[in-house]
C-alpha positions, -999 to +999 in steps of 0.1 A: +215-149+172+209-185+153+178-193+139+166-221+159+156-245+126+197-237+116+179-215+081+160-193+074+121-199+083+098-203+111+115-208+147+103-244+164+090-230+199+097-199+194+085-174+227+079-141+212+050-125+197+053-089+184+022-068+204-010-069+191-006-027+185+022-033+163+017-016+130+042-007+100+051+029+108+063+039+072+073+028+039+107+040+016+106+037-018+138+037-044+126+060-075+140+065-107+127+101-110+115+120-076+092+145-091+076+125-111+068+100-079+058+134-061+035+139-088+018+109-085+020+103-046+011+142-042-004+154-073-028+118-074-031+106-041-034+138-021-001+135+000+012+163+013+051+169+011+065+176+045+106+173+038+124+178+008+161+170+004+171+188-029+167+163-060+175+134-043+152+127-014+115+135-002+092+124+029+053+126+024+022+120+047-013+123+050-027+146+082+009+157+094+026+128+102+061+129+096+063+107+062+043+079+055+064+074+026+096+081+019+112+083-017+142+086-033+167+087-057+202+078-038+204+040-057+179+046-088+180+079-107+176+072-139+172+033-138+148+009-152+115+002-129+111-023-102+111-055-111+079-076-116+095-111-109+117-120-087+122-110-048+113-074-039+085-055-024+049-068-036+033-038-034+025-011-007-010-011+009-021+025+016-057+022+043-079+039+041-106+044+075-138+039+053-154+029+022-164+065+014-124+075+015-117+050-012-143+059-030-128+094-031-093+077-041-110+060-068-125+091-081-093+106-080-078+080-098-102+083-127-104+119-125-066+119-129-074+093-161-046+068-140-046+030-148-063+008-123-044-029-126-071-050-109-098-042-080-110-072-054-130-080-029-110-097-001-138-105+022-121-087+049-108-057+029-114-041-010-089-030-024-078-012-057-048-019-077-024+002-095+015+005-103+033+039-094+056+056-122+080+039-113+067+002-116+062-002-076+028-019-069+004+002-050-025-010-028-056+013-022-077-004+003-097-003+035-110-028+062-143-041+063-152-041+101-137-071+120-173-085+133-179-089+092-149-111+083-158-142+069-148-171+093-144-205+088-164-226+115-131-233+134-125-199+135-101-187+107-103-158+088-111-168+053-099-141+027-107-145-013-111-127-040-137-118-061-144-086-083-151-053-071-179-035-081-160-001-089-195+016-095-209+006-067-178+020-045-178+050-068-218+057-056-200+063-024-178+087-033-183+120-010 
């Protein structure tokens, strides 16, 4: 089907709206070396393998799901790490449900002596930032309930950033 502005952008009148329940189900990730990513996804992160296909492929989740994330090697054993300019994925947001659980991330984190790239607070969300092993940007975050989203009077959210107070999240930690 043809773009209705003839390139690629936003459609003029465009009719469809994906549903409100609409969420991104999973994320696959080329790696250069699969246990080393296991070892940081699992052995870091707490994510349990559920599938592994011999030295080439893996599929990991938290709580049983069938793979949050999915990583592999079938384009990218042995190459250099994702790119840090130029198109490609940003990063990869992982949520957690409270600010308690990302306390215990960030304890993890430290605990594991792993570099942290940058922490913010988004207004809506805070987040902490870290590469993986193999270069892919990783987002630790969770949601600050909707009612305490900072609005602008016509109704907007309005997201910054500001600095995190890791010690502050850290007093959280369970």
């Amino acid at each position: 089907m043809e773009n209705p502005t003839n390139s690629i952008g936003p459609a003029v009148g465009r009719d469809y709206e994906a549903p409100a329940q609409t969420r991104i189900g999973h994320v696959h990730l080329q790696v250069t070396d699969l246990d080393r990513a296991l070892g940081f996804y699992c052995g870091v992160l707490g994510f349990q393998l559920m599938l592994r296909i011999g030295p080439q492929a893996a599929f990991i989740s938290a709580g049983g799901y069938h793979h949050h994330i999915g990583l592999n090697t079938w384009n990218s054993l042995g190459g250099p790490p994702a790119r840090k300019h130029g198109a490609g994925l940003y990063h990869t947001a992982i949520l957690y449900t409270t600010r308690a659980e990302l306390a215990g991330a960030l304890k993890q984190l430290i605990a594991a002596d792993y570099p942290i790239t940058g922490a913010a607070d988004h207004g809506v969300s805070e987040a902490i930032c870290l590469d993986d092993p193999n270069g892919n940007g990783v987002e630790l975050y969770w949601d600050r309930p909707r009612e305490e989203w900072p609005m602008t009077p016509d109704g907007q959210v309005q997201m910054y950033t500001h600095p995190l107070d890791l010690n502050a999240l850290l007093a959280e930690a369970v």
